[in-house]
N, C-alpha and C positions, 0 to 999 in steps of 0.2 A: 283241367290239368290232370294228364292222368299221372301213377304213383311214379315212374321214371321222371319224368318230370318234377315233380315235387321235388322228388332225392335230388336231383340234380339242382333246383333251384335251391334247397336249403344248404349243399353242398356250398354252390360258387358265394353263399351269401355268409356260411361262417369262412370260407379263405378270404374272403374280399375286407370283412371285418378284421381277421386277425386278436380282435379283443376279446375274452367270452360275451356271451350275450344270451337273452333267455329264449326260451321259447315262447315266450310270448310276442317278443318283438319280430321275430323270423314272422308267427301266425300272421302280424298284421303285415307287415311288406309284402307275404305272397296273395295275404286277404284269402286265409284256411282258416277254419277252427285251430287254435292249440291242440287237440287231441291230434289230428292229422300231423300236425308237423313233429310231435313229440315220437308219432308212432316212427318217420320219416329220421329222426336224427338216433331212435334206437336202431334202425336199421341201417344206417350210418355207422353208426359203432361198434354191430357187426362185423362190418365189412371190413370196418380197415382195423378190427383183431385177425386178418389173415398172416400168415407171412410171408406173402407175397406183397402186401401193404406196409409201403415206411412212415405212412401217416396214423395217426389215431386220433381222435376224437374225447374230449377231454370234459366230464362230467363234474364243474365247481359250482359245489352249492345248487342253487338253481340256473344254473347259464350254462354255456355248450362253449368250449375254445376249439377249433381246429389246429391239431401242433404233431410235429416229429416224433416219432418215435425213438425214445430214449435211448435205443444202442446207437441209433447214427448219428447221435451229439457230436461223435469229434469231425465226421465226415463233414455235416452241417457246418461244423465250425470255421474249419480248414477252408471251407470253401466260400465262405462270406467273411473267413480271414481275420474274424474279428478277436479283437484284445480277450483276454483272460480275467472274470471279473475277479476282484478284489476280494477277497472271503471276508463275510463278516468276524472281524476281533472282539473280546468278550465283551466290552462294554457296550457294543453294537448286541453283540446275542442276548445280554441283563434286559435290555431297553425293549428290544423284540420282546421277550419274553414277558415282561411286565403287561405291555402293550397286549400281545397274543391273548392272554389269559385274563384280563382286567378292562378289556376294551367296553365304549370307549374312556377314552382317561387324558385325563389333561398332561400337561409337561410338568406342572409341579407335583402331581400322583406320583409321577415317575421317578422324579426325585427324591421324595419321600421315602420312596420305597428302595431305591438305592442308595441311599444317602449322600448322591456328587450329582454335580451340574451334566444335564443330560443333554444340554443344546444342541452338541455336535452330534452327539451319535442320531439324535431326533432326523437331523437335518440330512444326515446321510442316508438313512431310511428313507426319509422321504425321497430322495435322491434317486435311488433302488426299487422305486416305487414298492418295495414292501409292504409301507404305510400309506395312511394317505388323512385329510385333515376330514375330522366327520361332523362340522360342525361347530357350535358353541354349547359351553356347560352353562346350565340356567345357577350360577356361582359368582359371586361379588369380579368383577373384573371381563365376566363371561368369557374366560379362557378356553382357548379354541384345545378341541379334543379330538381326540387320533385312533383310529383303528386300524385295523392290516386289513390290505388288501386281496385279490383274487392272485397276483402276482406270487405272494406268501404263499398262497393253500398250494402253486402250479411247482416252485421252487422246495418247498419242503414232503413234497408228496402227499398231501390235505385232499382231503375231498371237500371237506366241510372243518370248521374251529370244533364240531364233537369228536373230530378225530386227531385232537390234541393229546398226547399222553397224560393219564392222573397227573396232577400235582406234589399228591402225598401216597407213598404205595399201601401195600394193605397189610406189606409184611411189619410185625412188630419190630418195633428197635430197642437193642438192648438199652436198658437203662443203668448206667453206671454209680447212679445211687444206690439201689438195690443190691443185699449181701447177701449168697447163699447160705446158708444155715444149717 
């Protein structure tokens, strides 16, 4: 196979997935080293940084998505018509949040930590594929535990969870105990 080929195989194999997927898995389908397909899916992403190109090529984490380019969202939308999603309401953003930053963690972690019953918003998450179930905690009951998904890092602009904002900043905070003198 020579390189046009390749690109073009690894091409028609992330539109055909739609999912991300790594480069490892492309390596074996075409039966290439990883190195080959890696160099193949940077030159992919290239190509469609042109703008003459509405697609781009989408780097989470370890896996490759083939997806739109963010200004023709409404054109995309307009024309597959499709419904207006639902924005997450705070209780849904507390629940992400917990989840995002604490992963993974059970539904009573989450509670804990917010102190109300999280069922619903869990359950809408998971919904939204946001989340998704990662398992059992080795924990009396072995309650099933949740992390965010690649769906999360595509929807909030993530490359990766290290490109979460701190938690706590670095700036001092006044303290109101304290009298000036």
């Amino acid at each position: 196979m020579n390189q046009k080929q390749i690109l073009a195989a690894v091409e028609a194999m992330l539109f055909a997935c739609g999912d991300p997927i790594g480069a490892d898995k492309l390596a074996q389908a075409v039966q290439l080293p990883q190195s080959t397909v890696e160099t193949a899916l940077e030159a992919l992403h290239t190509r469609y940084q042109r703008e003459d190109s509405g697609l781009c090529l989408l780097h989470l984490n370890t896996r490759w998505q083939l997806a739109t380019k963010t200004q023709w969202a409404d054109c995309v939308r307009r024309v597959l018509d499709s419904r207006r999603a639902v924005p997450l309401g705070p209780a849904a953003m507390e629940t992400l949040t917990v989840i995002a930053y604490n992963q993974p963690v059970s539904r009573a972690f989450i509670e804990q930590v917010r102190g109300v019953d999280s069922s619903s918003s869990v359950s809408g998450l998971l919904e939204k594929g946001l989340i998704e179930e990662a398992g059992r905690l080795d924990l009396p009951g072995r309650p099933v535990s949740f992390r965010t998904t690649d769906t999360f890092l595509r929807v909030f602009g993530l490359s990766s969870l290290a490109d979460l904002p701190p938690v706590h900043s670095d700036a001092p905070a006044d303290d109101p105990t304290e009298s000036e003198g």
